[in-house]
Kinemage of the C-alpha trace (Angstrom):
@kinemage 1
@onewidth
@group {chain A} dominant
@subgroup {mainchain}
@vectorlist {calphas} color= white
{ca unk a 1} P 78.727 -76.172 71.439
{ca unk a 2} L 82.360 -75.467 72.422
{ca unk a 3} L 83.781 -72.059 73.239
{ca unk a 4} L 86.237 -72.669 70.176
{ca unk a 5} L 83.261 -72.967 67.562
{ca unk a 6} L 81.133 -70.245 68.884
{ca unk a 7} L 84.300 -67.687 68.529
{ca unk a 8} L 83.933 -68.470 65.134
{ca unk a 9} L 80.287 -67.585 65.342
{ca unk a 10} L 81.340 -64.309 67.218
{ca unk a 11} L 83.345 -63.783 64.794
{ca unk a 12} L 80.601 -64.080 61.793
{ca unk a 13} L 78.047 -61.549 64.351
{ca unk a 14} L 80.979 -59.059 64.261
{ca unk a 15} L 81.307 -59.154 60.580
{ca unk a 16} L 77.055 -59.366 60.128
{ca unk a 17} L 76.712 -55.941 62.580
{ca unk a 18} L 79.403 -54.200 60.600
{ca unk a 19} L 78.716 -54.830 56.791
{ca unk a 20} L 74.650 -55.226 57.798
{ca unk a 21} L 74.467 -58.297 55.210
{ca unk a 22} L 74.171 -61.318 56.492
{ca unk a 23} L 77.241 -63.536 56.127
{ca unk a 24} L 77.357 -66.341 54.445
{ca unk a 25} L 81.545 -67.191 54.974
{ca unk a 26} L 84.279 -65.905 56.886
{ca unk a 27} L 88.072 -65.720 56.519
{ca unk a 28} L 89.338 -69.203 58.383
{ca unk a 29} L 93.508 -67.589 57.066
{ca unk a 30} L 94.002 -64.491 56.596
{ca unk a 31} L 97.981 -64.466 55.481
{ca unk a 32} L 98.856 -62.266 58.225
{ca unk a 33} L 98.567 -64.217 61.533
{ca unk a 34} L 95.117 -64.564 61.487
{ca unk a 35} L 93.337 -67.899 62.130
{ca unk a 36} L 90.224 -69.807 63.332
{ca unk a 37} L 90.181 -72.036 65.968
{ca unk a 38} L 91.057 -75.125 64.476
{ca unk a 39} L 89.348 -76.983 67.134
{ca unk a 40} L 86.581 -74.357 66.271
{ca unk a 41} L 86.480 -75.227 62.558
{ca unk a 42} L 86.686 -78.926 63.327
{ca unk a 43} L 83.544 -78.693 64.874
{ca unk a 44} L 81.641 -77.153 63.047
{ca unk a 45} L 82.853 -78.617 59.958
{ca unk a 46} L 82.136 -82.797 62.161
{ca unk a 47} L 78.408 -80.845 63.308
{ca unk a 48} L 77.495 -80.220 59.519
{ca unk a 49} L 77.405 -76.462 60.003
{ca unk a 50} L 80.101 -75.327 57.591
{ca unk a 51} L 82.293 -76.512 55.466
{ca unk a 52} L 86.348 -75.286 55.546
{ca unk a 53} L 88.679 -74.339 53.213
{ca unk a 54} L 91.787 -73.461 53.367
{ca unk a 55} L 91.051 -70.040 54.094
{ca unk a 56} L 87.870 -69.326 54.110
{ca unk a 57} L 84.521 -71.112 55.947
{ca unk a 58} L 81.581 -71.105 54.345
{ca unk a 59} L 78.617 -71.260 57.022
{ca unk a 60} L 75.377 -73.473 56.229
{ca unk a 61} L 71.941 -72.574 56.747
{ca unk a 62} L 71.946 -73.357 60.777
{ca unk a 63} L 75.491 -71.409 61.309
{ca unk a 64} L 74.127 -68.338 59.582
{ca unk a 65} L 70.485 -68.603 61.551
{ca unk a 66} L 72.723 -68.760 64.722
{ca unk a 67} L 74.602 -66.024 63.741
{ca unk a 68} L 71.371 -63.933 63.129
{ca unk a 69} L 70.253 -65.163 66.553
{ca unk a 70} L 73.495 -63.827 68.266
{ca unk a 71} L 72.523 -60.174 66.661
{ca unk a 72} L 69.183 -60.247 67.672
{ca unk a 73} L 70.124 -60.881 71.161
{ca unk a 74} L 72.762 -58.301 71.480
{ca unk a 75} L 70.742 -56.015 70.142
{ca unk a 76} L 68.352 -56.614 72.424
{ca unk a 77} L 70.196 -56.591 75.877
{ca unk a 78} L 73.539 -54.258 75.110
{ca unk a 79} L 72.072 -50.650 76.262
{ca unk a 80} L 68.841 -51.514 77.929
């Protein structure tokens, strides 16, 4: 998987290790500036891992296990 699409994977741990809920979407627009990778969202979107709006990407089952995956293993190497 690219660099582009796992940013937007990143972006999903940042948001899961913050709120503590796992995340099922994240904000692909925000209105101020803010965007996915396009490439990123492409992707994912051609990989059947999400599917894009025009603001907002809602992760499937495998995006949001690999997001849960990326926790776990920061958790378990950041401090040791």
């Amino acid at each position: 998987m690219s660099d582009n699409a796992l940013s937007i994977l990143a972006f999903a741990a940042y948001h899961r290790l913050v709120s503590g809920e796992r995340v099922t979407s994240v904000i692909r627009k925000d209105g101020a500036g803010h965007e996915a990778d396009p490439k990123g969202v492409e992707e994912l979107t051609e990989r059947g891992l999400a599917t894009a709006g025009e603001t907002e990407i809602e992760l499937g089952s495998e995006a949001q296990e690999a997001v849960e995956t990326l926790v776990t293993a920061l958790r378990g190497t950041v401090g040791r």
